[in-house]
C-alpha positions, -999 to 999 in steps of 0.1 A, spaced: 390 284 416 383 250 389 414 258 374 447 275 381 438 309 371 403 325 365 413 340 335 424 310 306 438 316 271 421 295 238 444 284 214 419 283 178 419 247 169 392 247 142 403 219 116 373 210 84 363 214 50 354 252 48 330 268 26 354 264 -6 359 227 0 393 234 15 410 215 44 420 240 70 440 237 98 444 267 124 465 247 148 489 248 117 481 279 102 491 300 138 523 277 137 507 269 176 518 230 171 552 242 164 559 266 191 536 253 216 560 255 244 566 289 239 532 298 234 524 284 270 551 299 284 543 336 272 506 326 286 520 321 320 543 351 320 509 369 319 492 355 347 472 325 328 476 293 336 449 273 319 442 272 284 417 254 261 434 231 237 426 207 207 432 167 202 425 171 164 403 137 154 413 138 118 449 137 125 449 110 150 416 89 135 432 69 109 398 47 103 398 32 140 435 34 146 451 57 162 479 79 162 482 106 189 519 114 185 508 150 176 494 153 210 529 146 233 539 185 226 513 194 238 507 172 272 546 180 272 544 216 272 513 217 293 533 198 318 566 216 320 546 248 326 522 236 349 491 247 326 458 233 335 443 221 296 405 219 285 408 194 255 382 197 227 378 166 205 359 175 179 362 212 168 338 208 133 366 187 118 363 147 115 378 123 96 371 122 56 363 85 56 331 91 80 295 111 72 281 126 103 244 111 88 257 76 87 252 55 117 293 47 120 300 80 130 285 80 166 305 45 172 335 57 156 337 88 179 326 75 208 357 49 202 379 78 197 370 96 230 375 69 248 413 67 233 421 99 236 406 106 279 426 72 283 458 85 259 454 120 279 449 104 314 482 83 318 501 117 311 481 142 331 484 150 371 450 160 383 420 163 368 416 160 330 389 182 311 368 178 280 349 193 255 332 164 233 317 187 207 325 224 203 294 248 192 269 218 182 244 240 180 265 266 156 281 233 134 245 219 133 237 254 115 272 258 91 272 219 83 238 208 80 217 243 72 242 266 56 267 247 36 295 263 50 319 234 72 318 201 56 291 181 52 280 208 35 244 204 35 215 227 35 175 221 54 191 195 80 203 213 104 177 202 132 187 161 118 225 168 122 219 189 157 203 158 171 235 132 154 257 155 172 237 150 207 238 118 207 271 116 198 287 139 225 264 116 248 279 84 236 314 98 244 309 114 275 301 78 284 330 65 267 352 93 284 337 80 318 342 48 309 380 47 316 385 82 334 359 84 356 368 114 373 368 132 342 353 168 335 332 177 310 325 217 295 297 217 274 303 242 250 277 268 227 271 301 218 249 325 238 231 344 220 198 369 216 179 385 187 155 415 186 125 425 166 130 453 141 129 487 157 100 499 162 78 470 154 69 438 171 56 417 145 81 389 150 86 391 193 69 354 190 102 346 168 124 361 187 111 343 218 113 310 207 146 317 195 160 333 229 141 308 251 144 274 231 164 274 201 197 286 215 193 259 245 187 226 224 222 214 224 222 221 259 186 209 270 193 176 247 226 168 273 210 174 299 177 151 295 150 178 288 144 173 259 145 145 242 153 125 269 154 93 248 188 101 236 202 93 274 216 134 286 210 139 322 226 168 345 259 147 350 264 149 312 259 186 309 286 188 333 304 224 333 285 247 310 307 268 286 295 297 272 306 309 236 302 350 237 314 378 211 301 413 203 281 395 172 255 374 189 234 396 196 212 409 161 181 417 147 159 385 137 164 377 101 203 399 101 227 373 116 259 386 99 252 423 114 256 427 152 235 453 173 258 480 178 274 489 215 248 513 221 219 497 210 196 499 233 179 464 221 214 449 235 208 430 267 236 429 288 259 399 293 254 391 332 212 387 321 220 362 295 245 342 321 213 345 343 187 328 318 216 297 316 221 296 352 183 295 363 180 273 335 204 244 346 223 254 379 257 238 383 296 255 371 293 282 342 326 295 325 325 316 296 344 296 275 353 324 246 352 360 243 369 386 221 369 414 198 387 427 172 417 456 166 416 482 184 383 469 202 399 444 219 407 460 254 377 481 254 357 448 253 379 432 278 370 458 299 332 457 293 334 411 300 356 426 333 328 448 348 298 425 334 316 389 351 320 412 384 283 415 386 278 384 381 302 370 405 288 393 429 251 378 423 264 344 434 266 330 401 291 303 400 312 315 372 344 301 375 368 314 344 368 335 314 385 322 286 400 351 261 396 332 222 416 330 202 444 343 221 463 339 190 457 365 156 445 335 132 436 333 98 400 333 88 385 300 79 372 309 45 396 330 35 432 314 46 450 345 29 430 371 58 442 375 87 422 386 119 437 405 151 415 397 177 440 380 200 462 391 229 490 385 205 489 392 164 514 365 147 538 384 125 532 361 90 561 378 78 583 354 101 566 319 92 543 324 118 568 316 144 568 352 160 541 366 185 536 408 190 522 414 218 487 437 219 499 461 246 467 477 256 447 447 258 473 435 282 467 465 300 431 454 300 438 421 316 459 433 342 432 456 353 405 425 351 431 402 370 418 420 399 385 399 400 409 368 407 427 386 435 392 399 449 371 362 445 399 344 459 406 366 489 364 367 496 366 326 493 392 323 521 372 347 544 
C-alpha cells in the first residue's frame, strides 16, 4: 500500500474570505487544532492510519516570514500515533497582503513551499506528501468566476486557473528543491454533466466539459497543455480525485445533483477509467462523502465501485473519507453539516466527537478491500 492504511481520514482545512467577506477557519471552527491528538488517536482506533492535513499559509505567511509553530501539534501528534500525513498548502486561503493576479504571489508561494517541505522534513520519518493547491480547477471557478472565496472576481476564472498552474508548478519545484524525495497528490474534482432528458441539443457542451474542461488543472501539470508553463508527468505526480454524490448534474444545474437512480449517472469506476487512460501513474480518491443518514449507504456504494476498480488493475491506492469531521458550512458559519464519521457536539465547545455508528459499520465492512488487496499483493 502508499500509505499505512488504504482507507485515510480528511481533516477539513478550508481557511478564506467566503462569499460574505468573512474570514473562516475550519481547522478552528471543528476545534481539530485543539484536540488534534485526540482526533488522531480516535482515527487509529478505527483502523486509519493516514490522514490529509493542512499547513495553513495565512497563519504561517507573515509577508515572507515565517512562523510554523501552529504546525508542531500537528507533526507531534502525527508522530506519536504513527499517522502517515498528506499536507495541503494552500486550501483557497492565502495571505491578505497578496492578490493571486499580481505577479508576487507565484514567488511568494513558491518561497513558502519551500519552508514548509523543509520545516515538515526535519520532523518527519519517511516519506513526506504534498498537495500544493487543493481544487484549482473548483477555486479558479469560486474565486475568479463566481465571487464566492476571495478574490472575489467574476469572468476570470480561465486567467486565475492558469496563475494557480503555474504556481503549483513553481512549488512543486521549490518542494523538490530541498526534499527531493518528496510526493506530490495533485488534487481536483471529478466530475460529469448530462444533456437535458430527452434532448441532445447541448451533448457538444457536455463533451467538452467531460473530456477537457474538468482535466485542465490536470493536463496544465502535467505538460499537455500549455506546456510553456513547465508541468511534465513528474509534477502530476499522484493523482487525487475529489468525488461527492453532487458532481454529477445536468448542464446549466450545478447546484442540483442527478439523483441515485438517474440513469444519466455514470458510475464511479468509468470516471476513474477516463483519468487513468488519460495519465497512467498512482490514483487515490482523495475525498468522498455524503451527508446524514446517507453516509454509510454511500460508503457502501465508493466500497463496491473501488472493488471493481481494483479488480481492473487500476492502481488505486487509498480512499480518503472528507471531512471526517461534522464542520460548519463555509458561508454560513452558524450551519452545521453531518457528513463525517463523527458529528462534533457544538454544545461542548467543539471539543467532543459522536461517533456515526452505522457509517462505522460501513467502514468495517469496506476494510475488507485492504485485507483482500494486501493478501492478493503477497501472493
Amino acid at each position: 500500500m502508499m500509505f499505512s492504511s488504504f482507507f485515510l481520514a480528511g481533516f477539513e482545512c478550508a481557511t478564506g474570505a467566503n462569499v460574505k467577506g468573512e474570514w473562516i477557519d475550519q481547522v478552528a471552527a471543528t476545534a481539530h487544532d485543539q484536540h488534534v491528538e485526540a482526533d488522531y488517536r480516535r482515527v487509529r482506533e478505527v483502523g486509519i492510519r493516514a490522514v490529509r492535513e493542512a499547513i495553513r499559509w495565512p497563519m504561517v505567511d507573515h509577508k515572507g516570514h515565517y512562523d510554523f509553530g501552529s504546525v508542531v501539534p500537528f507533526l507531534d501528534a502525527a508522530r506519536s500515533q504513527r499517522i502517515d500525513v498528506i499536507w495541503d498548502l494552500f486550501h483557497y486561503g492565502y495571505p491578505p497582503d497578496l492578490d493571486p493576479f499580481q505577479p508576487a504571489f507565484i514567488h511568494r508561494f513558491a518561497s513558502y513551499c519551500a519552508a514548509a517541505a523543509r520545516f515538515v522534513q526535519a520532523r518527519t520519518h519517511g516519506t513526506c506528501w504534498f498537495t500544493p493547491i487543493n481544487e484549482p480547477s473548483f477555486f479558479a471557478w469560486a474565486g475568479g468566476e463566481a465571487g464566492r472565496f476571495a478574490p472575489h472576481r467574476t469572468g476570470v476564472g480561465r486567467d486565475l486557473k492558469i496563475i494557480l498552474a503555474r504556481a503549483a508548478i513553481a512549488g512543486i519545484n521549490a518542494i523538490r528543491s530541498v526534499c527531493p524525495g518528496a510526493r506530490i497528490v495533485n488534487v481536483d474534482p471529478l466530475c460529469h454533466i448530462v444533456p437535458p432528458l430527452g434532448s441532445l441539443d447541448r451533448f457538444e457542451d457536455c463533451d467538452a466539459f467531460n473530456h477537457g474542461a474538468v482535466f485542465e488543472s490536470w493536463d496544465m501539470l502535467s505538460g499537455r497543455l500549455m506546456p510553456e508553463l513547465g508541468g511534465s508527468r513528474e509534477h502530476l505526480d499522484v493523482i487525487g480525485i475529489n468525488y461527492y454524490w453532487t458532481n454529477q448534474w445536468e448542464v446549466d444545474r450545478p447546484d442540483t445533483p442527478l439523483a441515485d437512480d438517474d440513469p444519466r449517472r455514470i458510475p464511479l469506476r468509468q470516471l476513474v477509467r477516463r483519468v487513468w487512460e488519460r495519465y497512467g501513474g498512482d490514483l487515490l480518491i482523495t475525498e468522498t462523502s455524503h451527508v446524514d443518514d446517507m453516509r454509510p449507504i454511500w460508503l457502501a456504494e465508493v466500497e463496491r465501485e473501488c472493488e471493481a476498480i481494483l479488480t481492473s488493475g487500476i492502481p488505486l491506492r487509498g480512499v480518503c473519507l472528507y471531512p471526517i469531521l461534522g464542520m460548519p458550512e463555509w458561508h454560513d458559519q452558524q450551519r452545521w453539516t453531518r457528513m463525517g464519521l463523527w458529528d462534533v457536539v457544538e454544545s461542548a465547545a467543539t471539543s467532543c466527537r459522536s461517533i456515526c455508528q452505522p457509517m462505522l459499520d460501513a467502514l468495517r465492512s469496506a476494510q475488507r478491500l485492504e485485507r483482500r488487496f494486501a493478501r492478493e499483493a503477497r501472493v
